[in-house]
mmCIF file of the N, C-alpha and C atoms, coordinates in Angstrom:
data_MODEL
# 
_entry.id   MODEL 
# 
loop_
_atom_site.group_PDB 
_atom_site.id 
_atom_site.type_symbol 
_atom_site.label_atom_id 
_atom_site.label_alt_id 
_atom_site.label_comp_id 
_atom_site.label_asym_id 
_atom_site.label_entity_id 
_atom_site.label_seq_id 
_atom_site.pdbx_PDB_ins_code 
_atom_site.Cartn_x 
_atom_site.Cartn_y 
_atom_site.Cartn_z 
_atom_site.occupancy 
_atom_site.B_iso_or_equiv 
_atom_site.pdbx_formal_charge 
_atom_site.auth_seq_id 
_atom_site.auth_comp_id 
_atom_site.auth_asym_id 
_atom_site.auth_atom_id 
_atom_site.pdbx_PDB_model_num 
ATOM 1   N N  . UNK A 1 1  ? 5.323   6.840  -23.169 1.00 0.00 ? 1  UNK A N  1 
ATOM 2   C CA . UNK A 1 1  ? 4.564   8.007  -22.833 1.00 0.00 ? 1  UNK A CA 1 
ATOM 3   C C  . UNK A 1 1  ? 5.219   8.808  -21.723 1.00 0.00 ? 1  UNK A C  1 
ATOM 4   N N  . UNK A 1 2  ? 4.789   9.812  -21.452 1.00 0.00 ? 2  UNK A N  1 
ATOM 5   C CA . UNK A 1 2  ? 5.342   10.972 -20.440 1.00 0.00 ? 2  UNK A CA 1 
ATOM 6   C C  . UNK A 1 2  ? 4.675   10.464 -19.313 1.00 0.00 ? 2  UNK A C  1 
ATOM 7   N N  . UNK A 1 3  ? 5.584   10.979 -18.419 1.00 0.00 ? 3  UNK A N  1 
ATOM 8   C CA . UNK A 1 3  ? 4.809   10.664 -16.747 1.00 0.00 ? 3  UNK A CA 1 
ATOM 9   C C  . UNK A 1 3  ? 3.965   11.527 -16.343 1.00 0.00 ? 3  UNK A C  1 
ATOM 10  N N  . UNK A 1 4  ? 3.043   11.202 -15.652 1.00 0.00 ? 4  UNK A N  1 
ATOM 11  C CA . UNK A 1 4  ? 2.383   12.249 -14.864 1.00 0.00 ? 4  UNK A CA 1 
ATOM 12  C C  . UNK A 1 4  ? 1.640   11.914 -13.675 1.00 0.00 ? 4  UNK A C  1 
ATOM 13  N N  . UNK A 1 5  ? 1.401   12.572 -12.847 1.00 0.00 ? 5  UNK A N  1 
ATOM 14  C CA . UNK A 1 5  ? 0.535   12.227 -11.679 1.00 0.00 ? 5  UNK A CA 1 
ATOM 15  C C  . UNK A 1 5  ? -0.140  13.261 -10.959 1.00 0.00 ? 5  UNK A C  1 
ATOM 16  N N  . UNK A 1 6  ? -0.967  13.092 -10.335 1.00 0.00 ? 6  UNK A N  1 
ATOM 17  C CA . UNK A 1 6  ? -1.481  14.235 -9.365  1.00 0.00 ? 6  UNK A CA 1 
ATOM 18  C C  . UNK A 1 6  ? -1.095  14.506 -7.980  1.00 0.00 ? 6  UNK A C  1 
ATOM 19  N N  . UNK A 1 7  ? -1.352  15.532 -7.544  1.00 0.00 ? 7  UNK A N  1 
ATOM 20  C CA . UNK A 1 7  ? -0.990  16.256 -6.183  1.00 0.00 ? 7  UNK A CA 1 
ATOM 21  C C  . UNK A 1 7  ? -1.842  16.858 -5.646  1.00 0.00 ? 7  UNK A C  1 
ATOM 22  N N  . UNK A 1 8  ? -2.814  16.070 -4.962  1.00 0.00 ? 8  UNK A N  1 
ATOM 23  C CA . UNK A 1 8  ? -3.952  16.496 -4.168  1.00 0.00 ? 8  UNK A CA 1 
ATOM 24  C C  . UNK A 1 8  ? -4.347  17.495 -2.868  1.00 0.00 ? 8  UNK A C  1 
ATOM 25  N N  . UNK A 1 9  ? -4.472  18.497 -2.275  1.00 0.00 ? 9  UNK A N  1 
ATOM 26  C CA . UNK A 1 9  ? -4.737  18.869 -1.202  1.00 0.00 ? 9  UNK A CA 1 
ATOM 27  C C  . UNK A 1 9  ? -6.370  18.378 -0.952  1.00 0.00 ? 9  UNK A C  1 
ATOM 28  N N  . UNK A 1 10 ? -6.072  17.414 0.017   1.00 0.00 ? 10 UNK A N  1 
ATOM 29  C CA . UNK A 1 10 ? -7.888  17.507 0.298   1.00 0.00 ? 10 UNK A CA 1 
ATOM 30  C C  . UNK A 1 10 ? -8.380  18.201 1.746   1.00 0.00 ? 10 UNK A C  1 
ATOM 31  N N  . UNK A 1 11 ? -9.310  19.020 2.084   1.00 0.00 ? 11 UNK A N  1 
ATOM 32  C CA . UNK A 1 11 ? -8.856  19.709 3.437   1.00 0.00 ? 11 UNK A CA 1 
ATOM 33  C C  . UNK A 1 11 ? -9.647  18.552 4.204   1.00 0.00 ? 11 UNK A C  1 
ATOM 34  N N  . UNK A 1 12 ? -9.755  17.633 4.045   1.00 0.00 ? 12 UNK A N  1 
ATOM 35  C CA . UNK A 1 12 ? -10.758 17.050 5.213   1.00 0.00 ? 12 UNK A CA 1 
ATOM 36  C C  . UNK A 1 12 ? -10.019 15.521 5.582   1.00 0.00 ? 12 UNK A C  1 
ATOM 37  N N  . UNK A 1 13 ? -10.271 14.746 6.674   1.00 0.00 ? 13 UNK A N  1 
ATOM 38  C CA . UNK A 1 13 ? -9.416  13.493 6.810   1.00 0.00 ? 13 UNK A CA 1 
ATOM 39  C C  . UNK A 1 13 ? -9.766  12.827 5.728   1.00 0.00 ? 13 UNK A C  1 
ATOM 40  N N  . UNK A 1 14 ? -8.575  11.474 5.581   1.00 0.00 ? 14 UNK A N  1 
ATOM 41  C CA . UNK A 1 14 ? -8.563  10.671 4.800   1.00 0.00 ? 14 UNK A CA 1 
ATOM 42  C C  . UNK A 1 14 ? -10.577 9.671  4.774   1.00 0.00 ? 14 UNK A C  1 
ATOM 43  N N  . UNK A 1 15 ? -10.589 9.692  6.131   1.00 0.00 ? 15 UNK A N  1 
ATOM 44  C CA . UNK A 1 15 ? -11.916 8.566  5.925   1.00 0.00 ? 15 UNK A CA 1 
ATOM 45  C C  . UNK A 1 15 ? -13.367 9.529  5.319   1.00 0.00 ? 15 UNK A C  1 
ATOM 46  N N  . UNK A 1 16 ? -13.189 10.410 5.541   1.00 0.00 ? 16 UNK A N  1 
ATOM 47  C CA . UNK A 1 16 ? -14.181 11.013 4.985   1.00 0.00 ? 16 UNK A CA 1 
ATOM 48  C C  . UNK A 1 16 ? -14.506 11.088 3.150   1.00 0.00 ? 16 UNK A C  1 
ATOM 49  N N  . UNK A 1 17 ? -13.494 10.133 2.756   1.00 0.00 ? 17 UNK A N  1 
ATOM 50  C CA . UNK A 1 17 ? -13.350 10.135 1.329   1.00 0.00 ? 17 UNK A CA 1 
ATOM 51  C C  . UNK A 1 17 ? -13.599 8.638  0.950   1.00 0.00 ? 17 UNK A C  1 
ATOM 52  N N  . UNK A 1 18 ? -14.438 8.285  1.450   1.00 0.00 ? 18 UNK A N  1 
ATOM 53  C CA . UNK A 1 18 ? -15.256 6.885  1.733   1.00 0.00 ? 18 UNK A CA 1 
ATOM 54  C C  . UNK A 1 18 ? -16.534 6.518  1.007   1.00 0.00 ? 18 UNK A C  1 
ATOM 55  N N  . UNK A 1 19 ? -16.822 5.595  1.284   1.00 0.00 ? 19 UNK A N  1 
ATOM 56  C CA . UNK A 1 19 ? -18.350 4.972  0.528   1.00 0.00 ? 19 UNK A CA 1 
ATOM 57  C C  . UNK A 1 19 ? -19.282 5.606  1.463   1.00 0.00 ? 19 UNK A C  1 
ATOM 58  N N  . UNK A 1 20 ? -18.749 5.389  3.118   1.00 0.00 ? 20 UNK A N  1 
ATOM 59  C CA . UNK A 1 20 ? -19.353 5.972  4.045   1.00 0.00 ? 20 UNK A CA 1 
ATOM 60  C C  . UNK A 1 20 ? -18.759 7.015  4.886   1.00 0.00 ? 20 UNK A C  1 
ATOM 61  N N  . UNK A 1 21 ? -17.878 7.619  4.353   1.00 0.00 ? 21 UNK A N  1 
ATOM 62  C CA . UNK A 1 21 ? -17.679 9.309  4.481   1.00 0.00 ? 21 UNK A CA 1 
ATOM 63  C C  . UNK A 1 21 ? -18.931 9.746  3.970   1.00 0.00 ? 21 UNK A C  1 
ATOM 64  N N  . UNK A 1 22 ? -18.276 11.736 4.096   1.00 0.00 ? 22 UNK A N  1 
ATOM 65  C CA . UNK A 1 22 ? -18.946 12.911 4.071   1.00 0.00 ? 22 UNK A CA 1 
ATOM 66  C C  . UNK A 1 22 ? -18.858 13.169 2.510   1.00 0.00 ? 22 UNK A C  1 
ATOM 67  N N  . UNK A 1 23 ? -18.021 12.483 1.974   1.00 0.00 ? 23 UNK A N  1 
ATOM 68  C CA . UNK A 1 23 ? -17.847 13.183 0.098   1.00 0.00 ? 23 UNK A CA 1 
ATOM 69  C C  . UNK A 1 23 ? -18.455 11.660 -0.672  1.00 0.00 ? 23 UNK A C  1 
ATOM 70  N N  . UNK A 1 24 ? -18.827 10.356 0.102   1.00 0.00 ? 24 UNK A N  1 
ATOM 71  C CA . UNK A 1 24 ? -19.133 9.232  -0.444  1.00 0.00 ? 24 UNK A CA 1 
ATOM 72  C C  . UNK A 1 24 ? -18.013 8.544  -1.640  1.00 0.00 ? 24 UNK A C  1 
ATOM 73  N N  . UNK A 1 25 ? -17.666 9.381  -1.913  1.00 0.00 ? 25 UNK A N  1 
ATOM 74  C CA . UNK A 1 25 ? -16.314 8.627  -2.893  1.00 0.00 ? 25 UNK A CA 1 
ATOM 75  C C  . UNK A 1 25 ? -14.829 8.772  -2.509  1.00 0.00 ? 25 UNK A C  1 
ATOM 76  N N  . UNK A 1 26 ? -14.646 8.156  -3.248  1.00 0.00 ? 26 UNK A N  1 
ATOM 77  C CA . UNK A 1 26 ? -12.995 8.002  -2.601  1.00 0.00 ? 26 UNK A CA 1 
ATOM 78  C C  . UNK A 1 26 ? -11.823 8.915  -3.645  1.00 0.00 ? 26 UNK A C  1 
ATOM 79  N N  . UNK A 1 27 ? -10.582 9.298  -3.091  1.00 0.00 ? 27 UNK A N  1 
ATOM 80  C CA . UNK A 1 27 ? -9.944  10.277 -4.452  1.00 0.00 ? 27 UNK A CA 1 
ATOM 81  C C  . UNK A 1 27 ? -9.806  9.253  -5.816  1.00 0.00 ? 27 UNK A C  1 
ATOM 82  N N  . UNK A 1 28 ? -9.452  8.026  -5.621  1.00 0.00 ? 28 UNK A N  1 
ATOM 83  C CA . UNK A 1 28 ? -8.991  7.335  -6.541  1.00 0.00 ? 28 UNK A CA 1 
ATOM 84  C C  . UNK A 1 28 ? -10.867 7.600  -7.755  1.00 0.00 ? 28 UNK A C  1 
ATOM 85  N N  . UNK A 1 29 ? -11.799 7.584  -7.178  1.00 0.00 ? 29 UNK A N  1 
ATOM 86  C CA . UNK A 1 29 ? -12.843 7.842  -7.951  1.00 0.00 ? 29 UNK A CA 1 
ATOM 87  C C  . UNK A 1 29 ? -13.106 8.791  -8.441  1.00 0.00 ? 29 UNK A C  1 
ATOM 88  N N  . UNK A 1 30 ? -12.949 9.974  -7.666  1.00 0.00 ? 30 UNK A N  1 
ATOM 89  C CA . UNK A 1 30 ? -13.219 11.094 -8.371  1.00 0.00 ? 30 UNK A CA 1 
ATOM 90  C C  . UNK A 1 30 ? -11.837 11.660 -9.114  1.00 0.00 ? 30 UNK A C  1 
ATOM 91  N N  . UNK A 1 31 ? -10.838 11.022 -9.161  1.00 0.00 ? 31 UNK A N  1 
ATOM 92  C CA . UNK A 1 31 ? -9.649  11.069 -9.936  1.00 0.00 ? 31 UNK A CA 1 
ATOM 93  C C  . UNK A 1 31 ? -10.300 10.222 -11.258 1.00 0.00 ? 31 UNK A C  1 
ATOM 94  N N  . UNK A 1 32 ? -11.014 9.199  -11.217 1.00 0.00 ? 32 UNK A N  1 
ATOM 95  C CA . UNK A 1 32 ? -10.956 8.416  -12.534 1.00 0.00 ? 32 UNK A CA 1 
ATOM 96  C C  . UNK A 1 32 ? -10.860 9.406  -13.975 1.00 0.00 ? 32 UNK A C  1 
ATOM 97  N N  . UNK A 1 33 ? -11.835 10.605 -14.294 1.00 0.00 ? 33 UNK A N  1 
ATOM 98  C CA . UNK A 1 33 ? -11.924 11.393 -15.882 1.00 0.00 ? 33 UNK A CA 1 
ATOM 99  C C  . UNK A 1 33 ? -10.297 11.710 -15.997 1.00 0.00 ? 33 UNK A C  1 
ATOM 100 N N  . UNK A 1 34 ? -9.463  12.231 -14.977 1.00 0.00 ? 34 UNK A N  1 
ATOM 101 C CA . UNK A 1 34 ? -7.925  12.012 -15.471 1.00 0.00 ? 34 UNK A CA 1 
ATOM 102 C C  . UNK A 1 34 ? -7.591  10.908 -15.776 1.00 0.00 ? 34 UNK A C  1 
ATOM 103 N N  . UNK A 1 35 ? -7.322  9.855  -15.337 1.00 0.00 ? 35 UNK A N  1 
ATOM 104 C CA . UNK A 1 35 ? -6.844  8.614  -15.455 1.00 0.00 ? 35 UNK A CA 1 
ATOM 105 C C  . UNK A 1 35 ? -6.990  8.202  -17.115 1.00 0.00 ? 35 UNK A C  1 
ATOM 106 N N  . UNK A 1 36 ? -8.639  8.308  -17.105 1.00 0.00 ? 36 UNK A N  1 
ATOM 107 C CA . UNK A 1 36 ? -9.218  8.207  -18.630 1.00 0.00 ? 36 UNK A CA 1 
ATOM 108 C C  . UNK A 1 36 ? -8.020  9.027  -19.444 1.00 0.00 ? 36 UNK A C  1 
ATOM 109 N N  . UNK A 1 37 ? -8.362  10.370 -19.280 1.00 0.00 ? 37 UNK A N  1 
ATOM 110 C CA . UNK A 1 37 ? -7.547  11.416 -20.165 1.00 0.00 ? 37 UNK A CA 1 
ATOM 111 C C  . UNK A 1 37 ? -6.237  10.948 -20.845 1.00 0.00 ? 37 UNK A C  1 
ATOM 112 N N  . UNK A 1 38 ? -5.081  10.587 -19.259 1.00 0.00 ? 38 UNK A N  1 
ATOM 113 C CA . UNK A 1 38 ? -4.102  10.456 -19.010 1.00 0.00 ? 38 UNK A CA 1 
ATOM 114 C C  . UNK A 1 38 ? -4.190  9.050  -20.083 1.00 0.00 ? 38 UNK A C  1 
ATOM 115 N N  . UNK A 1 39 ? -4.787  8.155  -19.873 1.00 0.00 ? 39 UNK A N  1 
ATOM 116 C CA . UNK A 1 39 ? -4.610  6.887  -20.765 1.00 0.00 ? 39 UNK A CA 1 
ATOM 117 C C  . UNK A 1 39 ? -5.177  7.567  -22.402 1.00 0.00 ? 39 UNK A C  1 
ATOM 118 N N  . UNK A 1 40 ? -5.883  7.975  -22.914 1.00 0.00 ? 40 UNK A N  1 
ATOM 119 C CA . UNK A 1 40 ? -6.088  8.563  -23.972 1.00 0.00 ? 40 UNK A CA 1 
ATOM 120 C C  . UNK A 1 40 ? -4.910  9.159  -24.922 1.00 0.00 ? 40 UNK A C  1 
ATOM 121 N N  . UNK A 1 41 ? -4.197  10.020 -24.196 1.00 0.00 ? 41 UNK A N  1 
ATOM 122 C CA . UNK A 1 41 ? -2.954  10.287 -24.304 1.00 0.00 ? 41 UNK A CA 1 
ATOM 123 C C  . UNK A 1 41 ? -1.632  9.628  -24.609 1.00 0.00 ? 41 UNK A C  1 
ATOM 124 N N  . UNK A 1 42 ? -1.850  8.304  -23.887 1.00 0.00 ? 42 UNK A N  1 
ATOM 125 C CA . UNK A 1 42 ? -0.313  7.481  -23.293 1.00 0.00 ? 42 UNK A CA 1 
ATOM 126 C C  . UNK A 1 42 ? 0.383   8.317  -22.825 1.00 0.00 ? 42 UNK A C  1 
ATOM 127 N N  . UNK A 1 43 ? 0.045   8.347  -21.247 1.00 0.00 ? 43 UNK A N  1 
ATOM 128 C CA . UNK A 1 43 ? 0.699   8.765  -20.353 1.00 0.00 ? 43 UNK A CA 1 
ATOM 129 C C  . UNK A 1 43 ? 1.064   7.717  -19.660 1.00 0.00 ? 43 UNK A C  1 
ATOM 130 N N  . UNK A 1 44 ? 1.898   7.908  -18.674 1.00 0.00 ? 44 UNK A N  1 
ATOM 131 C CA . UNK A 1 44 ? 2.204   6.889  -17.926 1.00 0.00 ? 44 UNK A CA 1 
ATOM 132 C C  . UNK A 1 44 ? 2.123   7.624  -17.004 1.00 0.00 ? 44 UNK A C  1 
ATOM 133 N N  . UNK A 1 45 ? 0.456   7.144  -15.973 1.00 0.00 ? 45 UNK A N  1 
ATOM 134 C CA . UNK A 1 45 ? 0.091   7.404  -15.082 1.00 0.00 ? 45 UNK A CA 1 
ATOM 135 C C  . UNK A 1 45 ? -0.142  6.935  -13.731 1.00 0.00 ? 45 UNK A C  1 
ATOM 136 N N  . UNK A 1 46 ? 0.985   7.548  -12.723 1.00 0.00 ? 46 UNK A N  1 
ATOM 137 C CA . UNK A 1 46 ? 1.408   7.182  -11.141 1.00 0.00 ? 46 UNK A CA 1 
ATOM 138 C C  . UNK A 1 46 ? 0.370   7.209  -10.180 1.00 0.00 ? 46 UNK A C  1 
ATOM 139 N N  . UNK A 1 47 ? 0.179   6.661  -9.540  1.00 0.00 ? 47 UNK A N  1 
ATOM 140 C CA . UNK A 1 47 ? -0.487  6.790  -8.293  1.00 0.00 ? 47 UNK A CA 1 
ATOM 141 C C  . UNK A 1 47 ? -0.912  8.546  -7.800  1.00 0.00 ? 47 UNK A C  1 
ATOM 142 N N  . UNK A 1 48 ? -2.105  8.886  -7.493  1.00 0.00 ? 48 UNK A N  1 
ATOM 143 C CA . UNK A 1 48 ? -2.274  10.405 -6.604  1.00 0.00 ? 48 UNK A CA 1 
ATOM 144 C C  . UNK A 1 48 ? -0.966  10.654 -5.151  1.00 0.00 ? 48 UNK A C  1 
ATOM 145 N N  . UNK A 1 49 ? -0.379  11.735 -5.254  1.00 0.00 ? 49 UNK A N  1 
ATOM 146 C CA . UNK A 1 49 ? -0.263  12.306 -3.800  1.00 0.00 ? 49 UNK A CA 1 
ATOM 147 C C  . UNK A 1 49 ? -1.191  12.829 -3.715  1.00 0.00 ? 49 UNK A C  1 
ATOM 148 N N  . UNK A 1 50 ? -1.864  12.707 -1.956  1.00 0.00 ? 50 UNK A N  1 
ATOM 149 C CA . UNK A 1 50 ? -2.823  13.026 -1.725  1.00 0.00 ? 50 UNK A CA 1 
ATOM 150 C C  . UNK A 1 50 ? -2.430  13.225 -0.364  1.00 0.00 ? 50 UNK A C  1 
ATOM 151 N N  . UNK A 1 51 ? -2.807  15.340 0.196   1.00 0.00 ? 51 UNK A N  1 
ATOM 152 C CA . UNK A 1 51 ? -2.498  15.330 1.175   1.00 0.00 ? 51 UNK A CA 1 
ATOM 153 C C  . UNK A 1 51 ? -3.577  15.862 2.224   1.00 0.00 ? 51 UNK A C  1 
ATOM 154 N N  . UNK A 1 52 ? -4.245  14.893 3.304   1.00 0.00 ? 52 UNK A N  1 
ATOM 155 C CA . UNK A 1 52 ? -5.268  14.937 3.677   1.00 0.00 ? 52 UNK A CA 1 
ATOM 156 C C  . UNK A 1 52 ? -5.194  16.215 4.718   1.00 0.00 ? 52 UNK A C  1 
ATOM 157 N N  . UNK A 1 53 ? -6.425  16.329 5.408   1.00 0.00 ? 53 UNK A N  1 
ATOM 158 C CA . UNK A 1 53 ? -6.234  17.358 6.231   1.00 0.00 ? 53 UNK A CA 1 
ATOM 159 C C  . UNK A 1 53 ? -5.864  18.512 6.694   1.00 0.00 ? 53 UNK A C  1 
ATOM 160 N N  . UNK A 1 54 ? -5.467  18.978 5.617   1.00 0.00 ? 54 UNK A N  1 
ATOM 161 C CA . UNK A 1 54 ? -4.870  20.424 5.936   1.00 0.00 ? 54 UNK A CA 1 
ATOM 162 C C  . UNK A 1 54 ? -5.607  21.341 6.509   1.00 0.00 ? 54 UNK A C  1 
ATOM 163 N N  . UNK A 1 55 ? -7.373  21.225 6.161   1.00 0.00 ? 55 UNK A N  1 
ATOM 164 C CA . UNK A 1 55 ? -8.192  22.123 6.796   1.00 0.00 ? 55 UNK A CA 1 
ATOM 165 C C  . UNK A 1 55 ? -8.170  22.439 8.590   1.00 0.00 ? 55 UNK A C  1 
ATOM 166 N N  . UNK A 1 56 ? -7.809  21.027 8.450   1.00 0.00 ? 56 UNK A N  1 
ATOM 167 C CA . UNK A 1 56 ? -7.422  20.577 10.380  1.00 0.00 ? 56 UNK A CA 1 
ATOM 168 C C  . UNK A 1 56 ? -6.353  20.759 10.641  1.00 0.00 ? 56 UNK A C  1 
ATOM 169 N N  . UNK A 1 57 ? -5.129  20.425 10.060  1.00 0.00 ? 57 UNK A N  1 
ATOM 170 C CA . UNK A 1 57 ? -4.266  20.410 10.559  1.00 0.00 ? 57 UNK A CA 1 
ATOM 171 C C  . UNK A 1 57 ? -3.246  21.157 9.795   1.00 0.00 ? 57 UNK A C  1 
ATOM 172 N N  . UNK A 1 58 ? -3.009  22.596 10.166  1.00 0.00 ? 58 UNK A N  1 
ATOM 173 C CA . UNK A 1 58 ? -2.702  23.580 9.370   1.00 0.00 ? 58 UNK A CA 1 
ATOM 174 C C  . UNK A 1 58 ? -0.956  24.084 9.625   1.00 0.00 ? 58 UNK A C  1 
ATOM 175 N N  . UNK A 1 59 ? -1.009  22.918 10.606  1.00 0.00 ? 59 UNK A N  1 
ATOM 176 C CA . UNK A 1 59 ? 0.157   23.877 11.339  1.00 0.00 ? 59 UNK A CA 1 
ATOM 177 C C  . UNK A 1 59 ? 1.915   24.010 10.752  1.00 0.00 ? 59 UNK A C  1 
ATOM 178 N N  . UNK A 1 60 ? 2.343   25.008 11.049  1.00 0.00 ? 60 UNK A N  1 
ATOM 179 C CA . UNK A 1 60 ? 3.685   25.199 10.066  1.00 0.00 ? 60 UNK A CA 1 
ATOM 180 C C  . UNK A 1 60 ? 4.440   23.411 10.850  1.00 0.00 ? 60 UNK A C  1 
ATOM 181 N N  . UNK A 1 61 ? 4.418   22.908 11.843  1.00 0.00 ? 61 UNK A N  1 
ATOM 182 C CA . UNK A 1 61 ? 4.828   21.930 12.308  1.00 0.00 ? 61 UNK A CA 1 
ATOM 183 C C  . UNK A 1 61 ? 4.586   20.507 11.353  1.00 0.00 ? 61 UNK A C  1 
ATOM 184 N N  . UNK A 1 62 ? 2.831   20.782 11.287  1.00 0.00 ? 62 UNK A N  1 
ATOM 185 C CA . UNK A 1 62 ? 2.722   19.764 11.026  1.00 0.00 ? 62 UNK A CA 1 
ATOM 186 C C  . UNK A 1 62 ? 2.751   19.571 9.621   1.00 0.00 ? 62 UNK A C  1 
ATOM 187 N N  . UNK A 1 63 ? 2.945   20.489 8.570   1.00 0.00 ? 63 UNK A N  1 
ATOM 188 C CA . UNK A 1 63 ? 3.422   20.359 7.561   1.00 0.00 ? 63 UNK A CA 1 
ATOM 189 C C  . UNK A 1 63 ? 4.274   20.354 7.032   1.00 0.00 ? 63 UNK A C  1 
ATOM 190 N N  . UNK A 1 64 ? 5.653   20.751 7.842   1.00 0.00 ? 64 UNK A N  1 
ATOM 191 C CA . UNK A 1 64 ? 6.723   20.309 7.493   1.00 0.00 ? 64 UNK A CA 1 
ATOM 192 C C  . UNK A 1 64 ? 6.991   18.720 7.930   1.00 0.00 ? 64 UNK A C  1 
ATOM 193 N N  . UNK A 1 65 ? 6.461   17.929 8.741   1.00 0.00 ? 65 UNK A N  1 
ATOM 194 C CA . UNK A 1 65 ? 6.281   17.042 9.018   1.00 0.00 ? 65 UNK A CA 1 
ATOM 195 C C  . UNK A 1 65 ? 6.089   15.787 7.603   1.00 0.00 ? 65 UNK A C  1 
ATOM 196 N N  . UNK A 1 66 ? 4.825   16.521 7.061   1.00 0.00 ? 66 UNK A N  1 
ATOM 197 C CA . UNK A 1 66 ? 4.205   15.655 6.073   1.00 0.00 ? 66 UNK A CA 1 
ATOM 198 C C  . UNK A 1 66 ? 5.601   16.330 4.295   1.00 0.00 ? 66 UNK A C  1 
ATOM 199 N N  . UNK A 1 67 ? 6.352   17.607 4.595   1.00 0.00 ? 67 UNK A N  1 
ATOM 200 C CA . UNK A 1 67 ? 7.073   17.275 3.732   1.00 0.00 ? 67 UNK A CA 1 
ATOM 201 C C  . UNK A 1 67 ? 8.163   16.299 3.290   1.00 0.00 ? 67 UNK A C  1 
ATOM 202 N N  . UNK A 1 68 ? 8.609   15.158 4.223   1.00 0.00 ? 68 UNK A N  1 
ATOM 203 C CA . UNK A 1 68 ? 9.567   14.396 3.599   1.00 0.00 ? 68 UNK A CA 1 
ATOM 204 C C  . UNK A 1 68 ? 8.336   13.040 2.950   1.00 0.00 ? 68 UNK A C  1 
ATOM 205 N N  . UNK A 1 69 ? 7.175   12.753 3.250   1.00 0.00 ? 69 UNK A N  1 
ATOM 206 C CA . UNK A 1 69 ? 6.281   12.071 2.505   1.00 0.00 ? 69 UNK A CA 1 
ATOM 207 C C  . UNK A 1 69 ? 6.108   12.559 0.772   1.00 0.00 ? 69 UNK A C  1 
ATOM 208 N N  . UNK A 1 70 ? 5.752   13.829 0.721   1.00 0.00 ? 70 UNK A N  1 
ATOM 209 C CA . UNK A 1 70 ? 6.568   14.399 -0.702  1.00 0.00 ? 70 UNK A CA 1 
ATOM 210 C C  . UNK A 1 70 ? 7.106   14.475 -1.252  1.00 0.00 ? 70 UNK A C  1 
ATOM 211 N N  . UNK A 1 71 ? 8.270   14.493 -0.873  1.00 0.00 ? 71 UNK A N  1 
ATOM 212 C CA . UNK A 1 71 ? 9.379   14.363 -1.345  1.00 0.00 ? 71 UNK A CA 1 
ATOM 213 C C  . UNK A 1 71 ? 9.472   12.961 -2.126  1.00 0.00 ? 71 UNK A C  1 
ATOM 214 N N  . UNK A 1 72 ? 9.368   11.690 -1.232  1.00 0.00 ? 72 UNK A N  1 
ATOM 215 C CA . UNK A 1 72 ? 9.541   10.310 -1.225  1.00 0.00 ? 72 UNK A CA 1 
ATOM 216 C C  . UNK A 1 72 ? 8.937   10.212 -3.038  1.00 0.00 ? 72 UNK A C  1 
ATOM 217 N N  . UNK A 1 73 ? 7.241   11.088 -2.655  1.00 0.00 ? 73 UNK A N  1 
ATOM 218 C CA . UNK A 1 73 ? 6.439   10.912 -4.335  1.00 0.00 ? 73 UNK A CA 1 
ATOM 219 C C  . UNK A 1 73 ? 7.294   11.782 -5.120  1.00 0.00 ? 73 UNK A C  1 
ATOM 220 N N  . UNK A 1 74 ? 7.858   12.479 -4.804  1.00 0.00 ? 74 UNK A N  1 
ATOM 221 C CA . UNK A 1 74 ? 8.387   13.240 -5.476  1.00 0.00 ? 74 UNK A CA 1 
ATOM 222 C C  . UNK A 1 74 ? 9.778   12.011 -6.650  1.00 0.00 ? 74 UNK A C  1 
ATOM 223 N N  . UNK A 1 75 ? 10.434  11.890 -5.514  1.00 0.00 ? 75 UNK A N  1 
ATOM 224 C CA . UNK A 1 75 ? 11.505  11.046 -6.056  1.00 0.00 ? 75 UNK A CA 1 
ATOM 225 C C  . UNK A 1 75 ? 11.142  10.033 -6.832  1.00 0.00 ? 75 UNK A C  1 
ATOM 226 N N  . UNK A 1 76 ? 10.527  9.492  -6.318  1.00 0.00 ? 76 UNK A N  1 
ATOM 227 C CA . UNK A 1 76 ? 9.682   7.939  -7.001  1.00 0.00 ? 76 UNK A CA 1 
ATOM 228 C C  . UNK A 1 76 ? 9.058   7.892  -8.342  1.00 0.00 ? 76 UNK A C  1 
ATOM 229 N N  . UNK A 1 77 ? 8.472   9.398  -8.575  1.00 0.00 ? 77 UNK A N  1 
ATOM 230 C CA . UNK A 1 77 ? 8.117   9.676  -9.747  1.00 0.00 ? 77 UNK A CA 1 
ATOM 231 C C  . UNK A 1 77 ? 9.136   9.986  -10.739 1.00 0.00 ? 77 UNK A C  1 
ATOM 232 N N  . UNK A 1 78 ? 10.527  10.441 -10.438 1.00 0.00 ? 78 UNK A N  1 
ATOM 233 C CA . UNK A 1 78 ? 11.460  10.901 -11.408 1.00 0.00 ? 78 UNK A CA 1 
ATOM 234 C C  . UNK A 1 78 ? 12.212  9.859  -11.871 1.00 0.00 ? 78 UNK A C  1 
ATOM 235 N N  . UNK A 1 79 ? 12.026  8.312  -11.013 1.00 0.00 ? 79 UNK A N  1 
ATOM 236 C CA . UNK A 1 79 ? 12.444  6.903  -11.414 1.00 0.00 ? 79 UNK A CA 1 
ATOM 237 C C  . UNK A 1 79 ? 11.887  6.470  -12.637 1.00 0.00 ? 79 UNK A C  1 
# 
């Protein structure tokens, strides 16, 4: 099957995507109807990038920061 994966912006921290966060679920949950899809298909489906915080932390600094973490999914996925 073809690869695929997702690339998340979530604007809020990572813990807030909790049982006991502010959204009560976690990405990997509210990712599941892809996953389904993606297996329906035969895909061969990778792990989420998921990049937290941006609502907070907006800054041209700190996002070039979080680009070599991208990259890494980036590469890993073309393996």
């Amino acid at each position: 099957g073809k690869k695929i994966a997702l690339a998340i912006t979530a604007g809020i921290d990572e813990h807030e995507y909790a049982a006991s966060g502010k959204y009560r679920y976690t990405v990997e949950e509210l990712t599941r109807p892809f996953e389904l899809t993606f297996e329906y298909v035969k895909a061969d489906y990778r792990r989420p990038f998921v990049f937290y915080g941006i609502e907070l932390n907006s800054s041209e600094e700190w996002i070039e920061q979080s680009v070599p973490r991208y990259m890494k999914f980036l590469d890993e996925f073309s393996r």
